[in-house]
C-alpha positions as CSV (number, residue, x, y, z in Angstrom):
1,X,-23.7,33.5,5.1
2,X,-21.1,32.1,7.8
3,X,-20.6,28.9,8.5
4,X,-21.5,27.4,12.6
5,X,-19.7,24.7,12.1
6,X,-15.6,23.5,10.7
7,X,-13.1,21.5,11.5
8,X,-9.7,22.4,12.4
9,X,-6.6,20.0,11.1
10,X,-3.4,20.7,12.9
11,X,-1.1,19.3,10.3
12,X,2.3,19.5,12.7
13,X,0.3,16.7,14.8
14,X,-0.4,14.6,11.5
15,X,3.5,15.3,11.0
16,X,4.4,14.5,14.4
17,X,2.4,11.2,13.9
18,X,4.5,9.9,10.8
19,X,7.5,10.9,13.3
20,X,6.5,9.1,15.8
21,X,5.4,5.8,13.8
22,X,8.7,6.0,11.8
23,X,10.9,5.8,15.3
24,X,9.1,2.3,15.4
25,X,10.5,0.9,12.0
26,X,14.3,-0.2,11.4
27,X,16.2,1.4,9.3
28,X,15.6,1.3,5.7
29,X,11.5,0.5,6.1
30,X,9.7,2.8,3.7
31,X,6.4,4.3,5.4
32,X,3.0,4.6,3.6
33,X,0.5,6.8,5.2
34,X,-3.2,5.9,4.0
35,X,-5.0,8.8,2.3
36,X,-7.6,7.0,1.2
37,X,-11.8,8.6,1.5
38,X,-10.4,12.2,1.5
39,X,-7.8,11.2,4.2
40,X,-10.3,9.6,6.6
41,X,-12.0,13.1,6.1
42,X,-8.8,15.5,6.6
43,X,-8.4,16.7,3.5
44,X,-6.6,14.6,0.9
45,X,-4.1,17.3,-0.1
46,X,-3.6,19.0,3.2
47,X,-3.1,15.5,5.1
48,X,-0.6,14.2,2.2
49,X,1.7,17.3,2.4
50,X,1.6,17.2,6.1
51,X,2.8,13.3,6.0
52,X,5.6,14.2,3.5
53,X,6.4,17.0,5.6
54,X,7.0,14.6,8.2
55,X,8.9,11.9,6.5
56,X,6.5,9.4,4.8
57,X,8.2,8.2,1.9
58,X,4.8,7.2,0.1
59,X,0.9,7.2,0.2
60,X,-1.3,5.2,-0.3
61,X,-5.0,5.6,-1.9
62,X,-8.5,3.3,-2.2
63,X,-9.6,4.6,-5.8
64,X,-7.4,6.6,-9.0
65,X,-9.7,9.3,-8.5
66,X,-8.0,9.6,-5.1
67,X,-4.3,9.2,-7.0
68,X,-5.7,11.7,-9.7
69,X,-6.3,14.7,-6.7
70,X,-2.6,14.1,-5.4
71,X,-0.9,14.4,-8.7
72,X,-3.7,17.0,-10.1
73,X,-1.9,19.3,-6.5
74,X,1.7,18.6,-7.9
75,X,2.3,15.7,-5.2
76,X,5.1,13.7,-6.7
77,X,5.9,11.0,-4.2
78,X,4.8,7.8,-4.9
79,X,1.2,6.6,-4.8
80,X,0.3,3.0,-4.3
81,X,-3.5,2.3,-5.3
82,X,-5.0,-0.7,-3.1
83,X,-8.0,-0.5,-4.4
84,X,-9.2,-2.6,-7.6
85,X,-8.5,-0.1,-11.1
86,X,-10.6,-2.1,-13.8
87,X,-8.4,-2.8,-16.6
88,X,-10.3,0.3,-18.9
89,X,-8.3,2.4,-16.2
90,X,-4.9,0.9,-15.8
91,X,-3.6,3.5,-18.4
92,X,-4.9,6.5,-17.1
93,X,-3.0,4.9,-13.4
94,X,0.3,4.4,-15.7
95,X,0.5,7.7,-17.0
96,X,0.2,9.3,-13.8
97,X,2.8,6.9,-12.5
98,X,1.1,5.5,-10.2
99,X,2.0,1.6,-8.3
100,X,-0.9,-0.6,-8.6
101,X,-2.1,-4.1,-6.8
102,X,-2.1,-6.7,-9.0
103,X,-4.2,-10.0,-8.4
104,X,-5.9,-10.3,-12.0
105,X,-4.6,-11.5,-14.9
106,X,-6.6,-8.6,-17.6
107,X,-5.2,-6.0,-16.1
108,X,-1.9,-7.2,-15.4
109,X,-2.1,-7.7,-19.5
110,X,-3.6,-4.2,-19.7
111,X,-0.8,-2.6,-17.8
112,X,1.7,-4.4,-20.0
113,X,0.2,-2.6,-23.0
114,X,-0.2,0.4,-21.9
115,X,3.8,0.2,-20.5
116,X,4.6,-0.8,-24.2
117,X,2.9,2.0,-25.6
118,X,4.3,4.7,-23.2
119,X,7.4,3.2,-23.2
120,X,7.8,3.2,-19.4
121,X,8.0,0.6,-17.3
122,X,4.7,-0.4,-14.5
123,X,5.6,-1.7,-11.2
124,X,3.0,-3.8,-10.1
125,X,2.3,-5.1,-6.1
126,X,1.1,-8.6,-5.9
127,X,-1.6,-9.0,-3.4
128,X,-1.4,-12.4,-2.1
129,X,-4.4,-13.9,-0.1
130,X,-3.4,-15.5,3.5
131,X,-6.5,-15.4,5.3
132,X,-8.4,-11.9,5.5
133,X,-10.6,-13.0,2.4
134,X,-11.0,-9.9,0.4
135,X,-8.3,-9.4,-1.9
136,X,-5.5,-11.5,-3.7
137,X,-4.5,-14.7,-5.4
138,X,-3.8,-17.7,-3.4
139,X,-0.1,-19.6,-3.2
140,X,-0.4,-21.3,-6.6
141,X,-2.0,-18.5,-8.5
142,X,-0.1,-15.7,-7.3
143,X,3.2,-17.8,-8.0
144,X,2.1,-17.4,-11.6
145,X,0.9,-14.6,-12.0
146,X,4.7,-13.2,-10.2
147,X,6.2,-15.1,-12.7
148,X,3.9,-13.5,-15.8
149,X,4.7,-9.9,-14.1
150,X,9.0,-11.1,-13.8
151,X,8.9,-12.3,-17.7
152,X,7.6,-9.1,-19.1
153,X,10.3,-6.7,-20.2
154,X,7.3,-3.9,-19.5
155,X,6.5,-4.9,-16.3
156,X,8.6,-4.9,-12.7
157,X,7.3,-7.2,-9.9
158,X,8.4,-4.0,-7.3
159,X,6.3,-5.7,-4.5
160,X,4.3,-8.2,-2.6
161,X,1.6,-7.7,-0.2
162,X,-1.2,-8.7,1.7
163,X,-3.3,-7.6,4.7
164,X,-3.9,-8.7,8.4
165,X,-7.6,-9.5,9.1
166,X,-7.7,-9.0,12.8
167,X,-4.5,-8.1,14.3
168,X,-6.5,-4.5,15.4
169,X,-9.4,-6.4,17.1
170,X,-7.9,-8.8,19.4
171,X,-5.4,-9.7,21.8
172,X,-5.3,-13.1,20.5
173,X,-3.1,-12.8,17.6
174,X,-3.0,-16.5,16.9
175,X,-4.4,-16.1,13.6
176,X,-2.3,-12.9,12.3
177,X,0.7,-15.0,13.2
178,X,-0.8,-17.5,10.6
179,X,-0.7,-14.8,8.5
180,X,2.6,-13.9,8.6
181,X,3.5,-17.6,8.3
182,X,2.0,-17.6,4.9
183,X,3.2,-14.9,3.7
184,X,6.9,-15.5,4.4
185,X,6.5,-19.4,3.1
186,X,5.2,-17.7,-1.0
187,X,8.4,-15.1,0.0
188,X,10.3,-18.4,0.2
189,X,8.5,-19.9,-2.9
190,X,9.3,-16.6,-4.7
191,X,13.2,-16.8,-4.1
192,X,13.2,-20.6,-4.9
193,X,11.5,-19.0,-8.6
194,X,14.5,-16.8,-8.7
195,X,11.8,-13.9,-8.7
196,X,13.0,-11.1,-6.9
197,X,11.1,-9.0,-5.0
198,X,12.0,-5.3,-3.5
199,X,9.2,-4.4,-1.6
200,X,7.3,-7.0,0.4
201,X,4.7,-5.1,2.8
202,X,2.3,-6.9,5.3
203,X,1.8,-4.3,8.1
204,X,-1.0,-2.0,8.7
205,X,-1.4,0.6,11.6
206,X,-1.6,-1.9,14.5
207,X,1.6,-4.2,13.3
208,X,4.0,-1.5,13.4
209,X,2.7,-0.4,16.7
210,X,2.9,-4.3,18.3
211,X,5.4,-6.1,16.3
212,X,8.7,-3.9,16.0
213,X,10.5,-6.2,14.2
214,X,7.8,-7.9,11.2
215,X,7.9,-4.4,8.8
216,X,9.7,-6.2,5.8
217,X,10.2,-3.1,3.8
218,X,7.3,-1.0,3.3
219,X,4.5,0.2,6.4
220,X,1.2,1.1,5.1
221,X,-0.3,2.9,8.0
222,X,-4.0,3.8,8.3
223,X,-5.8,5.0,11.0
224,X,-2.6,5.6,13.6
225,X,-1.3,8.3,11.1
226,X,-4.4,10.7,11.8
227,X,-3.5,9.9,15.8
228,X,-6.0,7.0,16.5
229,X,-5.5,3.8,17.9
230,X,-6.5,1.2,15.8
231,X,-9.1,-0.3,18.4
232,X,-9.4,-0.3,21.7
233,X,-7.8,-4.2,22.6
């Protein structure tokens, strides 16, 4: 039986893509390609290699399924998993090294264990909450959950994130500013804690593109990766 219908990937374009997004980032700004849902329907394996193969220092996944796959296909770059792993999971993410969000106390406990167990340590990403109402702790919480994450010999506090909530749709970016703001004040409260942090990340697809200079250290692209604007504004 042959098939009527495929679809045809041309992985030097993806490559080309991660080229062209990391000419937009200063020096030193790790870049995180989104491979998340089968990469947006690309192939999970094929996109990654291509975005490796043109410079992405990491990717990042939804689900551990997704982290799984890449590591399954001898993929050995990082993997950062934005997507919730319920704590019955977290040791499954640790052995395959992967970098997890963190924003609830169980499995930052559970990934402590499981560090003590293995003997490794887990580098967790804080997901702080400044306005896109999803995913993350707010200023108080998230200062003590950093400080539970910085007191554990297990456990390193490698970054701190959160996410825009409209920066894409609009050409008001009023409340993305906002945003920003919050985030760099808990960076502040963070360094006033003496709690170091290596890798703050804030910008998705359509930040890198308009703001050239608010990267911090890490870029988790999405959509722009695969050669799509983010929206049309």
């Amino acid at each position: 039986m042959n098939d009527l219908s495929w679809c045809e990937i041309d992985v030097g374009a993806l490559a080309h893509n991660v080229r062209m997004l990391r000419s937009l980032l200063p020096p030193g700004c790790l870049l995180a390609p989104t491979v998340k849902a089968n990469a947006y329907g690309h192939g999970l394996e094929l996109a990654a290699r291509a975005f490796l193969g043109g410079g992405a220092d990491w990717l990042c996944v939804n689900a551990l399924f997704e982290a799984a796959a890449l590591r399954a296909a001898g993929v050995a770059a990082p993997v950062y998993v934005m997507g919730f792993v319920p704590p019955s999971d977290v040791d499954e993410a640790i052995a395959l090294d992967c970098r997890l969000v963190a924003y609830r106390g169980d499995v930052v406990d559970r990934a402590e264990e499981a560090c003590s167990r293995r003997g490794v340590k887990g580098r967790l990403h804080l997901k702080l909450e400044t306005g896109n109402e999803r995913q993350g702790l707010r200023d108080r919480d998230a200062l003590a959950l950093a400080r539970r994450i910085h007191d554990s010999p297990h456990l390193e506090l490698e970054g701190v994130a959160s996410h825009y909530a409209n920066i894409e749709d609009t050409t008001d970016h009023g409340y993305a500013r906002e945003q920003l703001r919050r985030f760099r004040e808990f960076r502040g409260s963070l360094e006033r804690a003496g709690i170091p942090v290596p890798l703050p990340h804030l910008s998705n697809s359509a930040a890198v593109i308009l703001w050239s200079d608010e990267h911090h250290k890490l870029a988790r692209v999405g959509i722009a990766a695969y050669g799509m604007w983010p929206s049309n504004e």
